[in-house]
C-alpha positions in Angstrom: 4.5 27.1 -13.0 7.7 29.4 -14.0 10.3 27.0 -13.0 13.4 28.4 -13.9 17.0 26.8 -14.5 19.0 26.6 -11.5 21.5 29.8 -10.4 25.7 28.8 -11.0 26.2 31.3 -8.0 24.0 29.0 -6.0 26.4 25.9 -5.3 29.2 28.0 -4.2 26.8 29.2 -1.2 25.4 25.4 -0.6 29.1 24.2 -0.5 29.5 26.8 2.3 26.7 26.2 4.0 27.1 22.1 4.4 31.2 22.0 5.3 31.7 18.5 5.3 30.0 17.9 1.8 32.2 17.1 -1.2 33.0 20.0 -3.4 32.3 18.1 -6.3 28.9 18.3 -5.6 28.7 22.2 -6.4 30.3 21.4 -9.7 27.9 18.4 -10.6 24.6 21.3 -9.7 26.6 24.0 -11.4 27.0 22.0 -14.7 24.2 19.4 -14.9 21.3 19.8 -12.5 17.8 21.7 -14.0 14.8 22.1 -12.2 12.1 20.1 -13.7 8.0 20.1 -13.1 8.4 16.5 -12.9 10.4 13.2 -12.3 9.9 9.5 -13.6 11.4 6.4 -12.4 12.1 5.5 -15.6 12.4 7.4 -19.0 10.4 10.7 -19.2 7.3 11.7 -17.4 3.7 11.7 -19.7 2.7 15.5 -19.0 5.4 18.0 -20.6 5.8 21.2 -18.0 2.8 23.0 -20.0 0.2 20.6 -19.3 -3.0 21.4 -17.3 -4.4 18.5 -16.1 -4.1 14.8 -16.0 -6.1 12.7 -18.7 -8.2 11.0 -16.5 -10.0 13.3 -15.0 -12.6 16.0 -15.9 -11.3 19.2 -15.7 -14.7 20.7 -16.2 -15.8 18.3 -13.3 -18.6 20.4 -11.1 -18.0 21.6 -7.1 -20.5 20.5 -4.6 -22.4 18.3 -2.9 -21.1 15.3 -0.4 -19.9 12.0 -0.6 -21.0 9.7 2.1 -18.9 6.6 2.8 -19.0 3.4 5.4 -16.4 2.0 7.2 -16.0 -0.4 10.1 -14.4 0.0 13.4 -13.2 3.2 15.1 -10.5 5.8 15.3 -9.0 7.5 18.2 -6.5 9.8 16.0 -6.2 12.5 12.9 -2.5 11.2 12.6 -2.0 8.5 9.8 1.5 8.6 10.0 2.3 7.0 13.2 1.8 3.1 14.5 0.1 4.1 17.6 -4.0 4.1 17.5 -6.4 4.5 14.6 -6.4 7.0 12.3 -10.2 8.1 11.1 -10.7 7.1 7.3 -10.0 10.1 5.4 -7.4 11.3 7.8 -4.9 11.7 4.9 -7.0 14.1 2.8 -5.6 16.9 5.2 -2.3 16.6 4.2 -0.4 17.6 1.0 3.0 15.9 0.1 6.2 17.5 -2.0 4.9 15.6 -5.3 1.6 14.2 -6.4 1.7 11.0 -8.6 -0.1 10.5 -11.8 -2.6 7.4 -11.7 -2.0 6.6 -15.2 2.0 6.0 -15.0 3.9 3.5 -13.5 5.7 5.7 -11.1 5.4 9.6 -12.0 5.0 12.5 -9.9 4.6 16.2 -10.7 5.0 19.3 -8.3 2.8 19.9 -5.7 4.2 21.5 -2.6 7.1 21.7 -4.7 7.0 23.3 -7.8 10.7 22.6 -9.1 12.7 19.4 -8.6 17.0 19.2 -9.0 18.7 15.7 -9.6 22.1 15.1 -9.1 22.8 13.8 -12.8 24.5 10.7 -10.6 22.0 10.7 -8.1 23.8 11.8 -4.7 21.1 14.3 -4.0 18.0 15.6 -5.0 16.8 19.2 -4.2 13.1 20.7 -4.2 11.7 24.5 -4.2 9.2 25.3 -2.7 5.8 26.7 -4.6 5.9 30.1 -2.8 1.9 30.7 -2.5 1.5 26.7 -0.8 -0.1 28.0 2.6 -1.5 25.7 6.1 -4.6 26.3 6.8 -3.6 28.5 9.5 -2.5 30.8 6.6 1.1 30.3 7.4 3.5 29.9 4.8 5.0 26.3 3.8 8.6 26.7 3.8 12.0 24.4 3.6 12.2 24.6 7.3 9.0 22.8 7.6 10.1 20.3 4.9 13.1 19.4 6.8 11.4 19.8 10.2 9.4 16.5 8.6 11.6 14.4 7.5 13.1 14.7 10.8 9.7 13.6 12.8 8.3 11.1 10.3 11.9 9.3 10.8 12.4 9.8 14.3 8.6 9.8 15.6 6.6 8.5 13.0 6.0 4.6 11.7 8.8 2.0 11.7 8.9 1.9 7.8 9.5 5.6 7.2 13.2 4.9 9.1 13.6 2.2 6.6 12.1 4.7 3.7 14.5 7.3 4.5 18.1 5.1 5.9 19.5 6.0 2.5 19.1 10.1 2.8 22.8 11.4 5.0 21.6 15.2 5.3 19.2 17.7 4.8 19.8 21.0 4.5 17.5 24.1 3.9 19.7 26.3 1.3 16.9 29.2 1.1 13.7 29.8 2.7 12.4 27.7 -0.2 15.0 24.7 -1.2 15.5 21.8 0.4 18.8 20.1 0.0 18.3 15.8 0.2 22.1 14.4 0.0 22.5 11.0 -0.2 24.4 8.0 1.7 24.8 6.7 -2.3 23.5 6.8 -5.6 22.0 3.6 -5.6 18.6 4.1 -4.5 17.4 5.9 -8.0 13.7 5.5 -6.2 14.7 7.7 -3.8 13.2 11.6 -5.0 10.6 9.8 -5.5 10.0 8.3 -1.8 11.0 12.0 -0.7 8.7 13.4 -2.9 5.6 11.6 -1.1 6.7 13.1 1.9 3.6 15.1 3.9 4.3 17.9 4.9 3.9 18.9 8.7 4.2 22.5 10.0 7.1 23.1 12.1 5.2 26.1 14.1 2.6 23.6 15.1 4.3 20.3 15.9 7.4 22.0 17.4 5.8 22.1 21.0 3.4 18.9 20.5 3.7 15.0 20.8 3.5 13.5 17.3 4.0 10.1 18.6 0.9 10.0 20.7 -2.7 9.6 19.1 -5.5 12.1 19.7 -8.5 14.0 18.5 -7.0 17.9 18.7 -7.4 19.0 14.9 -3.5 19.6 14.1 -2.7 22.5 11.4 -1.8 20.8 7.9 -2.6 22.4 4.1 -4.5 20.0 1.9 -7.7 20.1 0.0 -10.2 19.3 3.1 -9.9 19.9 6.7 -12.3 18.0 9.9 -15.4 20.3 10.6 -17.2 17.7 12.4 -15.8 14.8 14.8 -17.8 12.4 16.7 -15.4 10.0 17.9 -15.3 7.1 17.1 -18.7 7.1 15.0 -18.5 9.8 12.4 -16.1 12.0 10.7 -16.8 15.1 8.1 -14.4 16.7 5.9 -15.3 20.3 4.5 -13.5 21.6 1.4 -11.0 24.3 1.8 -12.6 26.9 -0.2 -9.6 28.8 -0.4 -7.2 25.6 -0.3 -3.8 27.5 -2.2 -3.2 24.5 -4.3 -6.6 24.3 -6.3 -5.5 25.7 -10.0 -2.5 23.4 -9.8 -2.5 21.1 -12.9 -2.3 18.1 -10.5 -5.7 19.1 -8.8 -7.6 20.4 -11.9 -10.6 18.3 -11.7 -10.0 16.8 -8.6 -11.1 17.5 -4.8 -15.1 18.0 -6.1 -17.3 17.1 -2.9 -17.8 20.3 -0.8 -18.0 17.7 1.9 -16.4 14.1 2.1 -18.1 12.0 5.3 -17.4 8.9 6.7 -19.8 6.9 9.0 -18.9 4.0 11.1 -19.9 0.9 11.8 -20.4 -1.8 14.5 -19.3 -4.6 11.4 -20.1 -5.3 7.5 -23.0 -6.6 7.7 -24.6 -3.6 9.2 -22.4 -1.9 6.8 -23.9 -3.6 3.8 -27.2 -2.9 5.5 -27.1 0.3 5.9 -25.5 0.8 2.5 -28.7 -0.7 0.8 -31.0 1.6 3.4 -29.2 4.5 1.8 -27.3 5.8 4.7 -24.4 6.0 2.3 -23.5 6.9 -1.0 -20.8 4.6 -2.1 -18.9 1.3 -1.5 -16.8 -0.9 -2.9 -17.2 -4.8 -2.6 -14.4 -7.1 -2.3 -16.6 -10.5 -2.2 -18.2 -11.8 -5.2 -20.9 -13.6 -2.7 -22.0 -9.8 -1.8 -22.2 -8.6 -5.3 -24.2 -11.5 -6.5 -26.6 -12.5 -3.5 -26.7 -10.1 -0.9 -27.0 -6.9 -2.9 -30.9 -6.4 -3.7 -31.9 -4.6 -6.8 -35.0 -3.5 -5.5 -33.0 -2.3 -2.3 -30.7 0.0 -4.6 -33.3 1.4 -7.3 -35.3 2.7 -4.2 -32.2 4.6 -3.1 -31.0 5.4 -6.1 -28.1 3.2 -6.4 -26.5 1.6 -9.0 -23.7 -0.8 -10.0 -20.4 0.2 -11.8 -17.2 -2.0 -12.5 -13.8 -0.5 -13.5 -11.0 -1.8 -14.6 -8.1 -2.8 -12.0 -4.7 -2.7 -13.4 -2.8 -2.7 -9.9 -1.2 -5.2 -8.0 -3.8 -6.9 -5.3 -3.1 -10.6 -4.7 -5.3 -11.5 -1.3 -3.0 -14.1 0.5 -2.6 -16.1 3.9 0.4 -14.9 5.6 1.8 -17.7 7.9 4.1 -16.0 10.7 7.2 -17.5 10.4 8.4 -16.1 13.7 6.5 -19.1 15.8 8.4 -21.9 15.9 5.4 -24.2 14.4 5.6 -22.4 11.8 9.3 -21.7 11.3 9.6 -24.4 8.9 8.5 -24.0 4.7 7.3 -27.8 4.8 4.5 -27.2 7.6 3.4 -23.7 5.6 3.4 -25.9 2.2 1.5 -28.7 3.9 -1.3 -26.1 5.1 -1.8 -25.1 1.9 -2.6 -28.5 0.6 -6.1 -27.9 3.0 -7.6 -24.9 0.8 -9.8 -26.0 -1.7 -9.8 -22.9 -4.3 -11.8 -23.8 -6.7 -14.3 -25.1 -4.2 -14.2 -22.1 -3.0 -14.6 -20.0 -5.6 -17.4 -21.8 -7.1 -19.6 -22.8 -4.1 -18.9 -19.5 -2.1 -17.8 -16.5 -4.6 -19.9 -17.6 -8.4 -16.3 -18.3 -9.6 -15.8 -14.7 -10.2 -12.0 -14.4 -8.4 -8.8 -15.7 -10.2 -6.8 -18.4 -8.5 -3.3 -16.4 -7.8 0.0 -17.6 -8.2 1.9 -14.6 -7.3 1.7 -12.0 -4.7 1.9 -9.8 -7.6 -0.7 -11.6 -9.6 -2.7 -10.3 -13.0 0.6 -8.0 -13.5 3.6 -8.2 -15.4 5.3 -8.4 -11.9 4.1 -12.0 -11.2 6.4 -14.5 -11.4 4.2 -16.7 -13.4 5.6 -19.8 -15.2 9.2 -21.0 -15.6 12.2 -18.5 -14.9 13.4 -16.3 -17.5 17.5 -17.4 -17.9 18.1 -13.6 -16.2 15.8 -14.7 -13.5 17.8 -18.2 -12.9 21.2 -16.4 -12.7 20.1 -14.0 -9.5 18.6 -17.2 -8.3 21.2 -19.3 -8.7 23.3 -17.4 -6.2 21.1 -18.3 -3.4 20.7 -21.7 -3.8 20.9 -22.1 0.7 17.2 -19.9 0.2 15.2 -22.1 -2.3 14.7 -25.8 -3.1 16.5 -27.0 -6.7 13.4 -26.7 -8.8 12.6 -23.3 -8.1 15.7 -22.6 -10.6 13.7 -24.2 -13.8 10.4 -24.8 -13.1 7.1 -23.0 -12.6 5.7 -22.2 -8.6 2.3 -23.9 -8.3 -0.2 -23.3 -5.6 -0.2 -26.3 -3.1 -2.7 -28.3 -4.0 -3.5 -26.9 -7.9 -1.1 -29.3 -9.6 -3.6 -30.8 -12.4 -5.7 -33.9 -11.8 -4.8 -33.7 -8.0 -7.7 -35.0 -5.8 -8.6 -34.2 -2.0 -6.8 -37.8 -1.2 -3.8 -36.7 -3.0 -3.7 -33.4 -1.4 -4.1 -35.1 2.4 -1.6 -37.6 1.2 1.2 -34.7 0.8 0.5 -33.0 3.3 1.1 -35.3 5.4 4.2 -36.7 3.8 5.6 -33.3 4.5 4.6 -32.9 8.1 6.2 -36.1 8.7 9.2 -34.6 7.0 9.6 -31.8 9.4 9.0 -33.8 12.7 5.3 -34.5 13.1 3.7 -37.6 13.7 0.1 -38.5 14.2 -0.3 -39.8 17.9 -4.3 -40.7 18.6 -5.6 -39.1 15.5 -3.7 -36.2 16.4 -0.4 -34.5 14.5 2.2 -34.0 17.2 5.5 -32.8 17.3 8.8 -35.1 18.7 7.8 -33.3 22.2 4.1 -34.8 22.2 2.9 -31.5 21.9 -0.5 -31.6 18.9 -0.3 -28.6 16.3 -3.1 -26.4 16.6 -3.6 -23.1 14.7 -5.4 -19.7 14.9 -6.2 -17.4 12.2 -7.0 -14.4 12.9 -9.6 -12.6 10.8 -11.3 -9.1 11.0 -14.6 -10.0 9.4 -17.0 -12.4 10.2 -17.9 -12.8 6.9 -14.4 -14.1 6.7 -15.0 -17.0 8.5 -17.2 -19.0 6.0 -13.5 -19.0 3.9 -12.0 -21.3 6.7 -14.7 -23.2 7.7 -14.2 -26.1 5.0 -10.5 -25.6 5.5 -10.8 -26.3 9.0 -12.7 -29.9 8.8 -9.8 -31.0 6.1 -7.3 -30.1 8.8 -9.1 -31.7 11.3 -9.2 -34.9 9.3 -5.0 -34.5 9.2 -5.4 -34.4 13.1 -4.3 -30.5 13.0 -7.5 -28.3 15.0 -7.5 -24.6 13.4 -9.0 -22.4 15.8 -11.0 -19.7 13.7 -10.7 -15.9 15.5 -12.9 -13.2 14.6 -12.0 -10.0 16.8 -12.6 -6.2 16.0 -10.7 -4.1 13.7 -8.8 -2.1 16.3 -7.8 -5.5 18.7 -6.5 -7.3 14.6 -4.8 -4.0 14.2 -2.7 -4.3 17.5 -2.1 -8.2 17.3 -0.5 -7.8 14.0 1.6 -5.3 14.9 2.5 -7.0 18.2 3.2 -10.2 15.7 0.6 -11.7 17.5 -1.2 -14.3 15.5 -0.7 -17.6 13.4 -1.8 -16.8 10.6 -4.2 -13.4 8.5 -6.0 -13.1 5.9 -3.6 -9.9 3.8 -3.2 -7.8 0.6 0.2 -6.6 0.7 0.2 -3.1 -0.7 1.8 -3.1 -4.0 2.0 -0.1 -7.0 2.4 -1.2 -10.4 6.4 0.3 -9.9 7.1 -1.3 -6.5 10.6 -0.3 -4.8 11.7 0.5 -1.4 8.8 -0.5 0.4 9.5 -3.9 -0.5 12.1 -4.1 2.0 10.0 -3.0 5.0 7.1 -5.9 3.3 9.8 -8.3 3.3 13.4 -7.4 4.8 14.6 -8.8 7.6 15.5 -5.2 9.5 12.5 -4.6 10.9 11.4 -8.1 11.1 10.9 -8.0 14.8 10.0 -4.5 15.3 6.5 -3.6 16.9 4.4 -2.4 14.0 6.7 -4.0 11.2 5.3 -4.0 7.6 6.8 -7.8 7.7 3.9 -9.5 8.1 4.9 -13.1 7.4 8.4 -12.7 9.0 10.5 -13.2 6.1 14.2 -13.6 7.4 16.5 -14.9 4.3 19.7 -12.7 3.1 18.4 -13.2 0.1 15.3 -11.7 -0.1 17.2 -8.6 2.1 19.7 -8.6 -1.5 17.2 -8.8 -3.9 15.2 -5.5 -1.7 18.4 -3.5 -1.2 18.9 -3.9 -5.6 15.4 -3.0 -6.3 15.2 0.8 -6.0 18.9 0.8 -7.7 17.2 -0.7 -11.1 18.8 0.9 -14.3 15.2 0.0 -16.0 12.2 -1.4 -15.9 13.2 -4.6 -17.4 16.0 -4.8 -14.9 13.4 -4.0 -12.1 10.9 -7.1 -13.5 13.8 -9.5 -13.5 14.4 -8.3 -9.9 10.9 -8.4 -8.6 10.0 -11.6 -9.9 13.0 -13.8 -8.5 11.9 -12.0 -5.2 8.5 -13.3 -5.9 9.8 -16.8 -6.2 12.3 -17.1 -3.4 8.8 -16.0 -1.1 6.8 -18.6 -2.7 8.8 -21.3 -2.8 9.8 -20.7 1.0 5.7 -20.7 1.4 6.0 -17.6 3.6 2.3 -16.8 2.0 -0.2 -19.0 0.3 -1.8 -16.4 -2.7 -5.4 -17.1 -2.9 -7.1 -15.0 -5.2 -7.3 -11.7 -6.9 -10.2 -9.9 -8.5 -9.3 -7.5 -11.9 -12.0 -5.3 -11.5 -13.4 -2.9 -8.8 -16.8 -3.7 -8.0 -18.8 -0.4 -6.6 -22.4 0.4 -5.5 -23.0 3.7 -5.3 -25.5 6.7 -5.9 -26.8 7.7 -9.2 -25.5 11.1 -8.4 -21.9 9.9 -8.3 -19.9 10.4 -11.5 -16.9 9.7 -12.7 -14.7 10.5 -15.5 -14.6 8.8 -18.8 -11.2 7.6 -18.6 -10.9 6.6 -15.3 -7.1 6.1 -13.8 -5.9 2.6 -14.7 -3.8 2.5 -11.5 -6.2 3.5 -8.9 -9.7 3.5 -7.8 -9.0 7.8 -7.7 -12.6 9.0 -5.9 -11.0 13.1 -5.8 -11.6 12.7 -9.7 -15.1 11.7 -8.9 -18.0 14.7 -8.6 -21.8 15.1 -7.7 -24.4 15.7 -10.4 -28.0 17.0 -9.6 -30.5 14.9 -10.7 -32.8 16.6 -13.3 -36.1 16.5 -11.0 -37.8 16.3 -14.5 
């Protein structure tokens, strides 16, 4: 990319420009700071500046063809950066960030938009150039002023956790028509290029005179791979590739962005999904339920349309859980959310309603080396030990079990504690029925998204009826689920929290207590414990990745053992049905199910 080491005239003329910023920063540039093709979180980045493309794809991958794809629901909006409406699937292929992340590193990301990246050696700032040929669609040309002109909107305008993403950033100044000057509150955050470098960029000549905040269905200008070419709304979206898209010979794209045409179709629910899928409506889908996979997938349904079955390894982090919401006050305290937990059955579960194919979790980082799994490590116990206010005594030497999965522990047992809990935190049973000191019974709703869902909560439901608690089970549409869980309103949900194999800031919006009440918050369970608010504040500051396991993991166990989610199950691979014509590379990415390495292959009619 002909990055080129960074000017010593330069900091004189950014020292001007910004005033109030210590001098000492021009000297750090001047001496220390290189532009690089790449950063790492930790230690050096796989791909030297010379490479070509990543490893996992195909860099002789073919162009053409389309790729078909199902979804549930609706969408009212083209803008997946905001909290208001729903975004159509796909939404984010029209945008291109600063950086683009390898799928095959922990956390590494290589220039996109960007084509040279400066770090302060003690990490007060970070600065990016601009590749001079990245172009909007509109044929304008991306420049610092739009970089800045986005941070501004996405932290002012755009979804709660991009104020908590970028609270750490003091200024940004454009030094040239191509660099962007980041300086930093502190040097803590090390995770922070990276955040900045996952930025999208929005185009200031288009968004200048235009309400970001608000959904809608106008095309906005943006300047990645595909762009909408046909909109029904609410019922069908199409993506064309951008034939003369500026960023195509970049090393991160080699191979990638292969479909000439990338579709998504909507449906009334799954099961008309699955239908449809099996009718051939669609080329591909992925299934999250074992049950599908095994029973309601027919063979003779899928060699008719051409479709077959592929499994590929999952390496990230994708614990499903129940998230109780500790913001309603009968469920405020950890002994009720423990007792609940003592009513799911897993490996009933799992072997009457899934083949036995999911792995009981006991993590919300489980089948990684993030789980906290087993007894604490002695680095582990000291950060714990500090907080002994947020966690019971054992948490400091012993292992976190499941409710209800200690060995040898029958369904009489499990009712048995439960109970003896409930009564520990105020509740009585009163005419077969648990009540509070007020008289007032303890009933429960969880809220759910899918119907197939239900069949989950059904034999929960009769063992907390036997208790005396009544569950109400809710199945409502995507976009009503969407807007109760941001509005906090609901008991309990079925949720993945979304984790990367190098997790960081974001876990202070998943689990901090700043934006705990905030419509929209990423705080699903409304965790509130200074604790937990310490243990996200030290994360992004980790000197190394051992440093950031010890970290994560006594996070991990401060949630767990406050029961703030009940981890149910996780499944290591990705199950997929989809068209003979699909392909995919040989090596696929071991961090992510990456469908812009996948390409279309004509069937030899022979």
């Amino acid at each position: 990319m002909g990055l080129t080491l960074y000017s010593p005239t330069l900091p004189l003329i950014i020292c001007a420009l910004l005033g109030s910023i210590n001098p000492m920063l021009s000297a750090a540039e001047d001496q220390n700071s290189r532009s690089r093709h790449a950063i790492s979180l930790y230690g050096e980045p796989r791909y030297p500046e010379s490479f070509t493309h990543f490893n996992y794809v195909n860099p002789e991958a073919p162009k053409g063809g389309e790729l078909k794809q199902g979804v549930t629901g609706h969408f009212d909006s083209l803008v997946p950066y905001i909290d208001r409406g729903t975004a159509a699937a796909g939404s984010h292929l029209m945008y291109d960030t600063l950086l683009a992340r390898s799928r095959d590193e922990p956390l590494t990301k290589y220039g996109l938009i960007a084509e040279g990246i400066e770090l302060a050696p003690d990490n007060t700032w970070a600065a990016f150039t601009i590749n001079p040929a990245a172009r909007f669609h509109d044929g304008q040309p991306v420049t610092a002023h739009d970089v800045k002109f986005s941070f501004d909107l996405l932290r002012d305008k755009g979804s709660t956790f991009y104020k908590q993403f970028y609270q750490d950033v003091e200024q940004v100044k454009v030094t040239s028509n191509y660099r962007v000057l980041f300086v930093f509150r502190h040097s803590n955050n090390r995770e922070l290029p990276l955040i900045l470098g996952q930025m999208p960029i929005l185009p200031k000549h288009y968004w200048a005179t235009r309400d970001f905040s608000s959904p809608g269905m106008a095309v906005p200008v943006s300047s990645g791979p595909y762009h909408p070419v046909k909109i029904e709304p609410g019922r069908s979206i199409t993506f064309a590739r951008v034939e003369n898209y500026w960023g195509k010979d970049l090393p991160v794209n080699r191979g990638r962005h292969n479909f000439d045409r990338i579709q998504y179709e909507y449906y009334r629910n799954s099961h008309v999904l699955l239908e449809a899928l099996q009718k051939g409506e669609y080329d591909l889908k992925t299934i999250s339920d074992p049950r599908v996979w095994h029973d309601q997938i027919r063979d003779e349904s899928l060699k008719k349309n051409q479709l077959i079955r592929t499994s590929l390894s999952n390496r990230n982090p994708q614990t499903l859980t129940i998230a109780y919401n500790a913001r309603r006050a009968h469920l405020s305290d950890p002994r009720v959310r423990e007792a609940l937990g003592y009513a799911v059955e897993f490996d009933w579960i799992n072997r009457h309603l899934f083949h036995g194919m999911y792995h009981r979790a006991d993590s919300v980082f489980a089948g990684t080396e993030l789980g906290a799994s087993g007894k604490p490590a002695e680095q582990e116990k000291t950060l714990l030990a500090a907080w002994k206010a947020d966690i019971p005594a054992p948490a400091l030497d012993q292992a976190w079990i499941p409710p209800g999965a200690e060995p040898g522990m029958t369904r009489r047992d499990r009712k048995r504690k439960a109970l003896s809990l409930l009564k520990q935190s105020g509740w009585a049973i009163n005419n077969n029925q648990l009540v509070n000191r007020n008289g007032k019974p303890l009933e429960l709703e969880i809220l759910l998204s899918a119907a197939e869902e239900e069949r989950i909560f059904i034999p929960v439901q009769k063992i907390l009826e036997s208790m005396g608690i009544r569950l109400n089970i809710r199945t409502v549409d995507v976009a009503q689920y969407v807007e109760r869980v941001r509005n906090q309103d609901f008991d309990m949900v079925l949720h993945t929290f979304p984790h990367t194999p190098s997790p960081g800031t974001e876990q202070a919006s998943l689990w901090g207590s700043a934006t705990v009440d905030q419509h929209g918050s990423r705080n699903i369970a409304g965790v509130k414990l200074k604790s937990i608010d310490r243990l996200t504040e030290k994360i992004p500051r980790s000197n190394s990745r051992k440093e950031l396991l010890t970290l994560i993991k006594s996070m991990d166990r401060i949630i767990l053992w406050n029961h703030y989610v009940l981890p149910l199950w996780y499944q290591p691979h990705w199950l997929i049905i989809h068209k003979k014509q699909l392909k995919y590379p040989k090596n696929p990415a071991p961090y992510a199910l990456d469908l812009s390495t996948w390409w279309y292959q004509k069937m030899d009619i022979n």
